[in-house]
VOBA-1610 file (N, C-alpha, C; in pm, whole numbers, padded with zeros to 5 digits, always signed):
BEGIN
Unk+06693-00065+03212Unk+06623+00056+03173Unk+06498+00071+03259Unk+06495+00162+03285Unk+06371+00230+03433Unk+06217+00216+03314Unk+06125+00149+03358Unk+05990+00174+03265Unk+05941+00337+03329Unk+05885+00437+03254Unk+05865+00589+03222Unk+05699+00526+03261Unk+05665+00657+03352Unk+05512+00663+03417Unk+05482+00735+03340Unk+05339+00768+03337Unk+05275+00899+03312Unk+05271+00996+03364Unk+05328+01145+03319Unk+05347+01214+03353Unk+05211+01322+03404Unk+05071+01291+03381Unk+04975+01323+03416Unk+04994+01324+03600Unk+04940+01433+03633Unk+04911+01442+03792Unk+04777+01342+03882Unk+04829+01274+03920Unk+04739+01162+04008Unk+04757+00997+03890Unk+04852+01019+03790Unk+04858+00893+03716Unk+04979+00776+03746Unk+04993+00673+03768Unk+05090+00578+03767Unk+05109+00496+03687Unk+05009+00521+03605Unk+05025+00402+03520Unk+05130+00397+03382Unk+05185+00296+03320Unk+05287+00297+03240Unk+05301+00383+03109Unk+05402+00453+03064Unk+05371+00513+02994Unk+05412+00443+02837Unk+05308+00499+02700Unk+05327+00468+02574Unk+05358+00555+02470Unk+05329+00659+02481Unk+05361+00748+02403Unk+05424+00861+02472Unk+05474+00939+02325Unk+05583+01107+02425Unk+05489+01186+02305Unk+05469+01276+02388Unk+05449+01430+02293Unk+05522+01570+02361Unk+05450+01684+02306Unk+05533+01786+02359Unk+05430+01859+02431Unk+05507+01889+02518Unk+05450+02000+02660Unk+05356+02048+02639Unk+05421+02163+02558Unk+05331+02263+02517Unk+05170+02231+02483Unk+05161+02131+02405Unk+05028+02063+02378Unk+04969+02030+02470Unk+05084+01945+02559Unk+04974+01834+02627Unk+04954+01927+02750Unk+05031+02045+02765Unk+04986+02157+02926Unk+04858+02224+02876Unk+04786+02226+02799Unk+04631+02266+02727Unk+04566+02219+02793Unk+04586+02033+02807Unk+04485+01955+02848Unk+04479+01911+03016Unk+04585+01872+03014Unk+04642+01801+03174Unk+04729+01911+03240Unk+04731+01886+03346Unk+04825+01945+03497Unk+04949+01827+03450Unk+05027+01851+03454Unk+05159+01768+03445Unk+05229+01809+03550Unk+05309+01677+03574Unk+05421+01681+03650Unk+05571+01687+03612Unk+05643+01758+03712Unk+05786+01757+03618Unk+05766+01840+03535Unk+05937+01900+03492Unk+05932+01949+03385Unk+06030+01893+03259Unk+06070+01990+03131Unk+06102+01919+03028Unk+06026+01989+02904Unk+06043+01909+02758Unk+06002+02014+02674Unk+05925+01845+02615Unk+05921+01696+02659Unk+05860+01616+02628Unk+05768+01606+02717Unk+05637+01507+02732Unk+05568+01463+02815Unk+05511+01279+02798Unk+05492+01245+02891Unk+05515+01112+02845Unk+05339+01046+02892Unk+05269+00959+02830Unk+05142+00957+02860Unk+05095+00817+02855Unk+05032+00765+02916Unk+04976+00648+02946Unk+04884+00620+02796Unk+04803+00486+02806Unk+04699+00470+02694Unk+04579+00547+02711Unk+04534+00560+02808Unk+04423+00633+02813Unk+04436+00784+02844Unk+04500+00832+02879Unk+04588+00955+02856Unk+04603+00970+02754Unk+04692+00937+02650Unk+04731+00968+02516Unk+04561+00963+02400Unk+04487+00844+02434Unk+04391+00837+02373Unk+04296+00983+02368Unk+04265+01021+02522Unk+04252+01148+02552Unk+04295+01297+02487Unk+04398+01291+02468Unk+04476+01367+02418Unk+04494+01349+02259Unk+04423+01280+02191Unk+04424+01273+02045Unk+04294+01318+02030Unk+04214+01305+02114Unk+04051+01328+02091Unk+04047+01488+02078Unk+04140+01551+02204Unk+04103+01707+02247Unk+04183+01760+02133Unk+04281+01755+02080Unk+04367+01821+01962Unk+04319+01755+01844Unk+04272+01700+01781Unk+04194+01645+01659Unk+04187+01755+01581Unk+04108+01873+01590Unk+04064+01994+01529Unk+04205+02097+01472Unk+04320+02068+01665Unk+04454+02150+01593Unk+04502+02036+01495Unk+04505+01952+01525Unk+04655+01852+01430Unk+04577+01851+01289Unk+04413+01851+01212Unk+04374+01880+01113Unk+04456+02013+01059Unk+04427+02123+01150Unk+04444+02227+01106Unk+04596+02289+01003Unk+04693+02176+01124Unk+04800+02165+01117Unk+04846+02134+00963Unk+04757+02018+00946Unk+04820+01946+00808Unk+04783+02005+00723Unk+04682+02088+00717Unk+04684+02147+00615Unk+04733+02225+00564Unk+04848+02361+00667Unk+04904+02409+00636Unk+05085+02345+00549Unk+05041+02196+00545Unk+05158+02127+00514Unk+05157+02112+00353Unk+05036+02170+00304Unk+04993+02169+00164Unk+05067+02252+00097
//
């Protein structure tokens, strides 16, 4: 099985988590396309910080 990079533009480093496009094309230039995106640790860490406010927003409508 091939280890998955980060799909961030200028990143190589290994990837840990998947989210979806749509989100993560807000924050980062991505490479490739697809309807997943695949993100390193500090990438993904990144990317929990900048959506914090949507994914609250989110759950609440789960009420």
């Amino acid at each position: 099985m091939s280890e998955k990079t980060c799909d961030v533009v200028g990143c190589d480093k290994e990837a840990v988590k998947t989210v979806a496009r749509k989100k993560a094309e807000k924050i980062f230039s991505l490479k490739g396309k697809g309807t997943k995106v695949h993100l390193c640790k500090e990438h993904y860490k990144e990317f929990k910080k900048k959506t914090k406010k949507d994914r609250e927003l989110e759950r609440i409508g789960w009420v």
